[in-house]
C-alpha positions in Angstrom: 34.0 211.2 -0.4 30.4 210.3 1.0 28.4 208.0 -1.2 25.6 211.0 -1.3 28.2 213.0 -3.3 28.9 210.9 -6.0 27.1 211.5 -9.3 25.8 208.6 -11.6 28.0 208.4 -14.3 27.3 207.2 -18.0 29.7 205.0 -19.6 32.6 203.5 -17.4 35.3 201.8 -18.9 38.3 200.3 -16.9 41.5 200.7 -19.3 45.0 198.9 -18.4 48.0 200.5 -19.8 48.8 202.1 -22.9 47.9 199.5 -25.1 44.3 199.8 -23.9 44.2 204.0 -23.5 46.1 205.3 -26.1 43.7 203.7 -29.2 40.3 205.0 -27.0 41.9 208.2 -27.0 42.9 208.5 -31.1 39.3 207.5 -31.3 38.0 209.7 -29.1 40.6 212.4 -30.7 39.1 211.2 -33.7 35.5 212.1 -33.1 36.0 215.1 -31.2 34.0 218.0 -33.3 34.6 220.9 -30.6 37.0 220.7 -27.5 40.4 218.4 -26.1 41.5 219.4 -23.6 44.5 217.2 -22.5 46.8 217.3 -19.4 50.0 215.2 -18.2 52.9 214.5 -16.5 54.7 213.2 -19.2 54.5 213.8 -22.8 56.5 211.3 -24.8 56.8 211.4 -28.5 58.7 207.7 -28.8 56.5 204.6 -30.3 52.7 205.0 -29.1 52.9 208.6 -28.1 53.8 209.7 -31.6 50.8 208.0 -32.4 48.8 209.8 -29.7 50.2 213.1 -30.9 49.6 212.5 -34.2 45.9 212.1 -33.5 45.8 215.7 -31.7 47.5 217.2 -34.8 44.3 215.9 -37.2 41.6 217.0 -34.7 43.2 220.5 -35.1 43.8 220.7 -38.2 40.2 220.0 -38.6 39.4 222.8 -36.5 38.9 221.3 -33.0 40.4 223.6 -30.0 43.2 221.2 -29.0 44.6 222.4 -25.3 47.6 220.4 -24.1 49.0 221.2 -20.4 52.2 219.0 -19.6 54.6 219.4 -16.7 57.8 221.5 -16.6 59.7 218.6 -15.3 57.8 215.7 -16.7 58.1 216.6 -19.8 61.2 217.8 -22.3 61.1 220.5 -24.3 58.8 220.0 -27.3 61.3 218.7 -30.3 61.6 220.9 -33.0 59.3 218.4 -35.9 56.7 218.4 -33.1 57.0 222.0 -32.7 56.4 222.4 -36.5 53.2 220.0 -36.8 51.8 221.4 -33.7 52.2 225.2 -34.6 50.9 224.3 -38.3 47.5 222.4 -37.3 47.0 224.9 -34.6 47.3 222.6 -31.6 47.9 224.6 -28.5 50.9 223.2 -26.2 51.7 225.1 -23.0 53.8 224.1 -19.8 53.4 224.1 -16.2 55.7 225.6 -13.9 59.3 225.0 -16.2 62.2 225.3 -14.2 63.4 228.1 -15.9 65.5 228.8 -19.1 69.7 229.7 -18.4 72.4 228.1 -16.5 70.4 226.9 -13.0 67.1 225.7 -15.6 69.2 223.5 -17.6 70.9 221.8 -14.5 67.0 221.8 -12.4 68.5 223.7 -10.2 65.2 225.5 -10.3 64.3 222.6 -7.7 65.9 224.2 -5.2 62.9 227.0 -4.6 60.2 225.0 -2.8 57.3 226.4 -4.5 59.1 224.4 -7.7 58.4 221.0 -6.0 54.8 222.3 -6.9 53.9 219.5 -10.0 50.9 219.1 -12.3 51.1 215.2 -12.1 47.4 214.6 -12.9 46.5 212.8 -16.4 43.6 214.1 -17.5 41.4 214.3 -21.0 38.1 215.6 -21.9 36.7 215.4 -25.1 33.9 217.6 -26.4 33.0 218.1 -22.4 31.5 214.3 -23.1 33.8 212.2 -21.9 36.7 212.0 -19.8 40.2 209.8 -19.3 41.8 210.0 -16.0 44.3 207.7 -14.7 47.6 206.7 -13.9 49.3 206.5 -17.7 51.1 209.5 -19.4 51.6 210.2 -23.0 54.6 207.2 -23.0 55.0 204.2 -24.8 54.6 201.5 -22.2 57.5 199.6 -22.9 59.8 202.7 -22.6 60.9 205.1 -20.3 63.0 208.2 -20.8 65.2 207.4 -17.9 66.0 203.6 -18.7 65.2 203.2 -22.1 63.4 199.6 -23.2 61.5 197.8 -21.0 61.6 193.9 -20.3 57.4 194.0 -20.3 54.6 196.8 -20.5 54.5 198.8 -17.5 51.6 198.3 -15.2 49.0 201.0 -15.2 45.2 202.1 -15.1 42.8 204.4 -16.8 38.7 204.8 -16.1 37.0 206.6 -19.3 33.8 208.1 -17.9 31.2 209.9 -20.1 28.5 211.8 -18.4 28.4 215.0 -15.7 31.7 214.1 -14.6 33.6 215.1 -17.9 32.0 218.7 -16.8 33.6 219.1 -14.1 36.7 217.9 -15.2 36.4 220.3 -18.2 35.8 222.8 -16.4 38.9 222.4 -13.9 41.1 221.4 -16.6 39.8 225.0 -18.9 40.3 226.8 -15.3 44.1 225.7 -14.8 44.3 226.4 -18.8 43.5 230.2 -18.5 46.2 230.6 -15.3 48.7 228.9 -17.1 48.0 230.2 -20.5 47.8 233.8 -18.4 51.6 233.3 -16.6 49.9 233.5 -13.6 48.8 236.5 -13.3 44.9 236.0 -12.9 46.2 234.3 -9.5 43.8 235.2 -6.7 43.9 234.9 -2.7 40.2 233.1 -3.5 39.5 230.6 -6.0 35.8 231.8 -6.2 37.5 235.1 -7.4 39.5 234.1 -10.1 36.4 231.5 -11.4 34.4 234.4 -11.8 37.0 236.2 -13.2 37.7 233.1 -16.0 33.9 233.3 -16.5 33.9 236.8 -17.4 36.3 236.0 -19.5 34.4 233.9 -22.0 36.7 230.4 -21.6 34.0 229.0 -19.1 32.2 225.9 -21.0 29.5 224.9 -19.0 27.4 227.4 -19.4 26.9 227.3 -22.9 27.1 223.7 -24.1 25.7 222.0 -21.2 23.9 220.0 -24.4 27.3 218.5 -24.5 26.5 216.2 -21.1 25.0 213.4 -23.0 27.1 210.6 -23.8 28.4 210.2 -27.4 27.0 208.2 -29.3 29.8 205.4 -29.4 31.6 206.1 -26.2 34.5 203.6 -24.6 32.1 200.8 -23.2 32.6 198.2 -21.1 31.2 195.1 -19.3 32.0 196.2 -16.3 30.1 199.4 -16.3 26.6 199.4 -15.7 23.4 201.6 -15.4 23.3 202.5 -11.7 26.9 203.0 -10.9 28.7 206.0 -9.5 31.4 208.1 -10.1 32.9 211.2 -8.5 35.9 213.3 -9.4 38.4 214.0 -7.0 40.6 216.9 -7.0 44.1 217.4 -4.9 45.3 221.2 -5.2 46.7 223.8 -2.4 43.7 225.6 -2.5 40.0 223.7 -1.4 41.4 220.4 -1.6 44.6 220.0 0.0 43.9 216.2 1.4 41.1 215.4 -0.7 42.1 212.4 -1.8 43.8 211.3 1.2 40.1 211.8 3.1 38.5 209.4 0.1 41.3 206.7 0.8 40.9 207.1 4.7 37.3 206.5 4.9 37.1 204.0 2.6 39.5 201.5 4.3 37.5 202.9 7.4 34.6 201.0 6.2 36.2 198.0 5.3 34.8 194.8 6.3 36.4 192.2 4.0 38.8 192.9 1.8 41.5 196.0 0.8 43.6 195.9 -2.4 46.0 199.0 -3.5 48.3 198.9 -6.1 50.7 202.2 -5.6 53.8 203.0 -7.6 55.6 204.8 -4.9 53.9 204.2 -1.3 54.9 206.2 1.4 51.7 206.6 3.6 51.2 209.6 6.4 50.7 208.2 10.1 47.0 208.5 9.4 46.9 206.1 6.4 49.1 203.7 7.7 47.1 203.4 11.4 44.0 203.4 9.2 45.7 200.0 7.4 46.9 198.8 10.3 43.5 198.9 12.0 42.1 197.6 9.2 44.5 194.6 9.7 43.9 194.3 12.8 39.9 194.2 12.9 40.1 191.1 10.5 40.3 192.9 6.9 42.9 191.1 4.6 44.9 193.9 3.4 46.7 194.0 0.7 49.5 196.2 -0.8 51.1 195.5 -4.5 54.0 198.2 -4.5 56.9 198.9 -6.7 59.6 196.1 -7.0 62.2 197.6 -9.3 64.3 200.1 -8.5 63.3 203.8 -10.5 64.8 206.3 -8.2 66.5 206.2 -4.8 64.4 208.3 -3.0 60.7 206.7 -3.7 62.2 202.9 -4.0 64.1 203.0 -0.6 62.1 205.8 1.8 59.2 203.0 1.4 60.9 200.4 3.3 61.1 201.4 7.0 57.5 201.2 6.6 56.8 198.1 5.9 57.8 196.7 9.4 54.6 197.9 11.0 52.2 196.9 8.4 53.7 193.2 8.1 53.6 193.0 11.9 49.8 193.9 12.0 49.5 191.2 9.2 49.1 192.9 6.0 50.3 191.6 2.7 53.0 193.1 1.0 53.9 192.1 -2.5 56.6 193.3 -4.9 55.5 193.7 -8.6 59.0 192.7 -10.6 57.9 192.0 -14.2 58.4 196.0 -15.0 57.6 199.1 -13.5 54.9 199.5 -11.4 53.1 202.8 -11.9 49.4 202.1 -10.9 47.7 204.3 -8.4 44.7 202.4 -7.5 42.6 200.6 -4.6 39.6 198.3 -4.3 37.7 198.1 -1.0 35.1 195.3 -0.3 34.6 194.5 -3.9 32.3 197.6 -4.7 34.6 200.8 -3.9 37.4 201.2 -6.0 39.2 204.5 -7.3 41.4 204.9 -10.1 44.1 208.3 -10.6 47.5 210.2 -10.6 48.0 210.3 -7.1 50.8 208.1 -5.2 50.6 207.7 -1.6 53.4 209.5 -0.8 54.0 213.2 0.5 54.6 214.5 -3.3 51.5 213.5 -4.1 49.0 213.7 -1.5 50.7 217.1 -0.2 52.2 218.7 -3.2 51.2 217.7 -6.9 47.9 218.8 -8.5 46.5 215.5 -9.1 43.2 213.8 -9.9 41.5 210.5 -9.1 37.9 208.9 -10.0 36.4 207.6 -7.3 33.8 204.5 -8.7 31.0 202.9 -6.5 30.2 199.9 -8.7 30.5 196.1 -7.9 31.2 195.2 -11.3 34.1 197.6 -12.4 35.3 197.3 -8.6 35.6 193.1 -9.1 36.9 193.8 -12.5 39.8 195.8 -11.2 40.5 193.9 -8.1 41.0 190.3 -10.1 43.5 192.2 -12.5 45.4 193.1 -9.3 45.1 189.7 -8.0 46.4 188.2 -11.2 49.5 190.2 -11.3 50.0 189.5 -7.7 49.8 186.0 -8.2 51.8 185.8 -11.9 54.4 188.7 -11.7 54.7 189.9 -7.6 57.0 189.1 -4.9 55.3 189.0 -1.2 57.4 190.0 1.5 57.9 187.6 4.0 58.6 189.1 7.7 60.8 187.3 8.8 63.1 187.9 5.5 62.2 191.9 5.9 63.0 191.9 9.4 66.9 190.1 8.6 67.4 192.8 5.6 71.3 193.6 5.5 72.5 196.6 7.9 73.4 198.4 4.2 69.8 198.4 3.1 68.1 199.7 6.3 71.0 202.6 6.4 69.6 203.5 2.5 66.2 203.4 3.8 66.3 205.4 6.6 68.4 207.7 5.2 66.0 208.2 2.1 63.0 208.4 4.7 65.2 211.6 6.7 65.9 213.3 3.5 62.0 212.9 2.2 60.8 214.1 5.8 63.3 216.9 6.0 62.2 218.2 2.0 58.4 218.4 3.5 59.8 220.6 6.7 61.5 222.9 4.1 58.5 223.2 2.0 56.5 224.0 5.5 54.6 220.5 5.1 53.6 218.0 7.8 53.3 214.8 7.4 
């Protein structure tokens, strides 16, 4: 996104893993007097997000509107005690595109309609239209996960809180998705313009009548890092105005590049564009740098990424491993002053199919910040690739690979994708 677009933000605080998000957002949870509006992935109730869920239930009973918009596949259905708490304080708990209910929704057999591989993958939270989470980090505890149970060490993950015109916006995409959802889908226009006007009309839109609600609260997440003068701008991925949105941010950005590229992605599979744009990066004297995911999650993300790396390690970029946990960051610093911070992996679920949402920050201070956290757990907890081991990998290995690369490609030619 050009430089000329981003908006000055207020606050901007750089938050690493649950440990650092979830008590900035009981706070905020805390505080809030009007409006939460809350979306994820995954919505956990084990350890810290009973905690985080406990919070919502308080700011509702209180009377705050409390929205909460998880994914049909993300998330499980909502246990019966939660149901309970949620339906007695009044917090409002709807989910995105479920696979269905009966024999084929049980088994995800609802998977098997294109239009399902559709997700809502973005984490997002505004509070009182004044301040905003976005990130990498669902509603889960970071040393569990719902697939392998405990976890030898906190997974590794990022959040920005920004307070300012930015938690506007993302208020008043997050109440716009709210409405369709809350509507089944049936406010769906051809335009997006339509149905906006439409949601206007229907008295959910919130800028327009607590604009007041801009300034930055009076306590909100601060941070070294942030100061006055930076920049901040939203960006969006959907299937409607911004289908490569925040592929086009990553592209020009490493475009730039004079000294130094850093991204830390939990499952990388890059188009042809964003790998040549590494590669010449590379190649014109950047050090690039990739920390990617070293333990194996699922067989499709963990192997489809490695007939990749052959090109970028022969054009001399760095490739390192993270192996203390899972690695489930999605974030980049370019040159020491660009950085961005989101939901979205760079791979084709993400940058071609999920909803998701990334804050793009212009600041040397957050931008350092981020970029020695990456270098420490480069240097304490990663694995770097060494070419000449990658290029002597067993036959077995580069059979999973490739096979896991044909299947992902042939998925996106189902789904009419190209990549």
């Amino acid at each position: 996104m050009p430089l000329s677009q981003l908006r000055k933000s207020g606050a901007l605080q750089l938050l690493q893993g649950g440990e650092a998000l979830f008590p900035a957002l009981i706070k905020a949870f805390d505080g809030a007097t009007r409006w939460i509006q809350l979306e994820t992935y995954i919505f956990d109730f084990h350890g810290t997000g009973a905690q985080v869920a406990d919070a919502l239930v308080r700011a509702a009973a209180r009377g705050v509107t409390v929205q909460v918009l998880v994914d049909g596949i993300g998330t499980a259905a909502l246990p019966a005690e939660w149901q309970e708490k949620f339906a007695a304080a009044g917090v409002q708990w709807f989910m995105y595109s479920p696979l269905g209910v009966g024999w084929l929704g049980r088994r995800g057999l609802g998977l098997l309609v294109p239009n399902r591989w559709r997700r809502l993958h973005r984490k997002l939270c505004v509070v009182d239209q004044a301040l905003v989470f976005c990130g990498g980090i669902n509603v889960l505890d970071d040393f569990y996960d719902p697939n392998h149970g405990e976890l030898p060490a906190a997974r590794f993950d990022f959040s920005v809180a920004v307070s300012g015109p930015l938690a506007l916006e993302a208020a008043d995409a997050m109440a716009l998705l709210w409405w369709r959802v809350q509507a089944g889908y049936s406010a769906r226009q051809r335009h997006l313009s339509v149905a906006w006007e439409k949601f206007k009309a229907a008295g959910y839109g919130g800028r327009t009548t607590t604009r007041q609600l801009a300034a930055p609260p009076a306590d909100p997440a601060r941070n070294q890092a942030g100061k006055p003068g930076a920049k901040a701008a939203l960006i969006l991925r959907d299937n409607l105005r911004n289908r490569s949105s925040i592929e086009r941010a990553y592209r020009r950005a490493i475009g730039k590049a004079r000294q130094e590229i850093i991204i830390a992605n939990a499952y990388f599979l890059p188009g042809g564009k964003l790998r040549h744009a590494l590669i010449r990066a590379a190649q014109r004297g950047v050090r690039v740098t990739l920390l990617l995911q070293g333990r194996y999650e699922y067989f499709m993300q963990y192997h489809a990424a490695r007939p990749v790396y052959g090109a970028l390690l022969a054009a001399g970029v760095e490739i390192h491993e993270y192996a203390a946990s899972f690695l489930h960051a999605k974030v980049a610093v370019v040159d020491g002053h660009w950085a961005t911070v989101g939901s979205s992996n760079l791979d084709p679920l993400s940058l071609l199919l999920a909803r998701e949402a990334n804050v793009v920050v212009e600041d040397r201070a957050f931008a350092e910040e981020l970029g020695r956290r990456l270098h420490e757990a480069m240097a304490h907890h990663g694995r770097r690739i060494d070419p000449a081991a990658y290029n002597r990998r067993p036959l077995l290995q580069r059979f999973k690979g490739w096979m896991a690369y044909a299947v992902m490609r042939l998925a996106l030619l189902v789904t009419g994708q190209r990549y």
